[in-house]
C-alpha positions in Angstrom: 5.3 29.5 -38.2 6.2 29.5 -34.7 5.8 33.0 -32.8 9.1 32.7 -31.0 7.6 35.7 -28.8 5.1 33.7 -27.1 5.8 29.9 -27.9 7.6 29.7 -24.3 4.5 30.6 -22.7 2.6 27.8 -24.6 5.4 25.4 -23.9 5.0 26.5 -19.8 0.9 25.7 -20.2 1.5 22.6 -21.7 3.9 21.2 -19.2 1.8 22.8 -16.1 -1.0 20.9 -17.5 0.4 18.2 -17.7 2.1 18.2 -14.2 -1.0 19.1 -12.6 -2.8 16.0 -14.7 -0.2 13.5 -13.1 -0.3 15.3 -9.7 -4.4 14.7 -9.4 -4.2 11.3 -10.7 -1.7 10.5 -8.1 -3.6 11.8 -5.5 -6.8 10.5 -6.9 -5.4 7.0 -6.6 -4.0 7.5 -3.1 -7.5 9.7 -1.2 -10.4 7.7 -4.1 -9.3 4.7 -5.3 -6.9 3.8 -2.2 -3.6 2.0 -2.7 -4.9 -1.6 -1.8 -7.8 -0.5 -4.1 -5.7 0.6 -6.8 -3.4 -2.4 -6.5 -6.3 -4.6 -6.7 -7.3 -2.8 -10.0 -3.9 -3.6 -11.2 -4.4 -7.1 -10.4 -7.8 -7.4 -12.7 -6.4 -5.8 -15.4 -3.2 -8.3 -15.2 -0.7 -6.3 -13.5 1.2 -7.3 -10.6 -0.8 -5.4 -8.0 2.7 -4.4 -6.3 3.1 -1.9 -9.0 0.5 0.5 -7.3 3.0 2.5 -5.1 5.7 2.3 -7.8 2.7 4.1 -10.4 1.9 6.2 -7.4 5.1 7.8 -6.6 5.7 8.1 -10.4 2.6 10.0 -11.3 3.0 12.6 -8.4 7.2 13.1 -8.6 7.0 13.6 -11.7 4.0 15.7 -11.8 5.9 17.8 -9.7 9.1 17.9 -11.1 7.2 18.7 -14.9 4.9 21.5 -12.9 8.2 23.1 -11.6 10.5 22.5 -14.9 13.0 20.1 -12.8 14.4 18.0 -15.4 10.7 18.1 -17.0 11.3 16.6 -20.7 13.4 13.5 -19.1 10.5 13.0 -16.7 8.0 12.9 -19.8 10.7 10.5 -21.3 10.5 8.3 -18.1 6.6 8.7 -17.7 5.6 6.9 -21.4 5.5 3.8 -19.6 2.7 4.7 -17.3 1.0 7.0 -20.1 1.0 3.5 -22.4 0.5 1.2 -19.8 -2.8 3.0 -19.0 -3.6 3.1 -22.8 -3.2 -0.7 -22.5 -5.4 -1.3 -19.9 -8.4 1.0 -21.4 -7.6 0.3 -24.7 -10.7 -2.6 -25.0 -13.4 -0.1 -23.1 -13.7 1.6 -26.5 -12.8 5.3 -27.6 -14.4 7.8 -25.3 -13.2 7.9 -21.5 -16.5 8.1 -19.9 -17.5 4.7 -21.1 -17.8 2.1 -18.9 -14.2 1.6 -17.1 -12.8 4.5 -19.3 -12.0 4.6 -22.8 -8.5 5.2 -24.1 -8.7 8.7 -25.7 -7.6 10.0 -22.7 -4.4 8.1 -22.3 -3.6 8.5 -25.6 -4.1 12.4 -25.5 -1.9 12.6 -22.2 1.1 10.3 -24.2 0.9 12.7 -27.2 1.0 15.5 -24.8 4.8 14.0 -22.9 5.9 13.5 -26.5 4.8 17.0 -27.8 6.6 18.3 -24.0 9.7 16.4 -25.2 9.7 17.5 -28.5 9.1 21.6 -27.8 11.1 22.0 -24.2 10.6 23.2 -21.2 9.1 26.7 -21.7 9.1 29.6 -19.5 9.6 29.4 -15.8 11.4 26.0 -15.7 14.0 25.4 -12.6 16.0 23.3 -14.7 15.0 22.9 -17.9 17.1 20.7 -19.9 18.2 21.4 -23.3 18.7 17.8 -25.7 22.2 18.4 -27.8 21.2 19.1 -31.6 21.3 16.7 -34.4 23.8 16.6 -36.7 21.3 16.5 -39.3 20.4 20.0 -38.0 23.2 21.7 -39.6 21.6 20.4 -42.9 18.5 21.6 -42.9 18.5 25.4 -45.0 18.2 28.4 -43.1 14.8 30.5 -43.8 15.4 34.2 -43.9 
């Protein structure tokens, strides 16, 4: 059951959190790591190291336009890529993310968390929350109550 009084609350929580998470990781990169230090990362790990300021701008955009509800669930859509292509590269480290380089729980979590954003909406508070047309196998399912 879904406690329609609330559930756009929980929906808002879920997509702050997760535009804060992109937000810090961006910034993280940027004032820890550094660009050329992230780019080199890249480059051990078998990226193209010119990637960094594309990941960069990504992670805190879009952070920003998921905090604020601008376009949030296509920005999850467009953000898999990064969510996966971290999974990737942590993937061999093992499970838990304070292992040695990071493990890929974390990654995976975060993905699971922009598909469950996708799937449930925007939430409360959104600037311009954007509503996916429905199915037309919604009109099949049966009505309860």
């Amino acid at each position: 059951m879904i406690d329609n009084r609330f559930a756009p609350y929980g929906a808002f929580a879920l997509r702050a959190g997760l535009g804060i998470m992109f937000i810090a990781h961006a910034y993280l990169k940027i004032a820890v790591f550094t660009v050329p230090g992230f780019a080199g990362f890249l480059g051990q790990v078998g990226f193209p190291g010119f990637l960094a300021w594309p990941i960069i701008l990504a992670e805190l955009i879009g952070g920003l336009a998921i905090l604020t509800g601008f376009y949030a669930r296509i920005v999850s859509v467009a953000l898999l890529p990064v969510l996966l292509g971290a999974l990737l590269v942590h993937a061999p480290n093992g499970w838990v993310f304070n292992a040695p380089n990071g493990g890929w729980e974390y990654p995976a979590f975060l993905a699971l968390a922009a598909v469950v954003h996708v799937l449930i909406g925007d939430g409360a508070f959104a600037v311009k929350p954007v509503a996916f047309p429905a199915s037309p196998a919604a009109s099949l399912r049966p009505r309860l109550g």
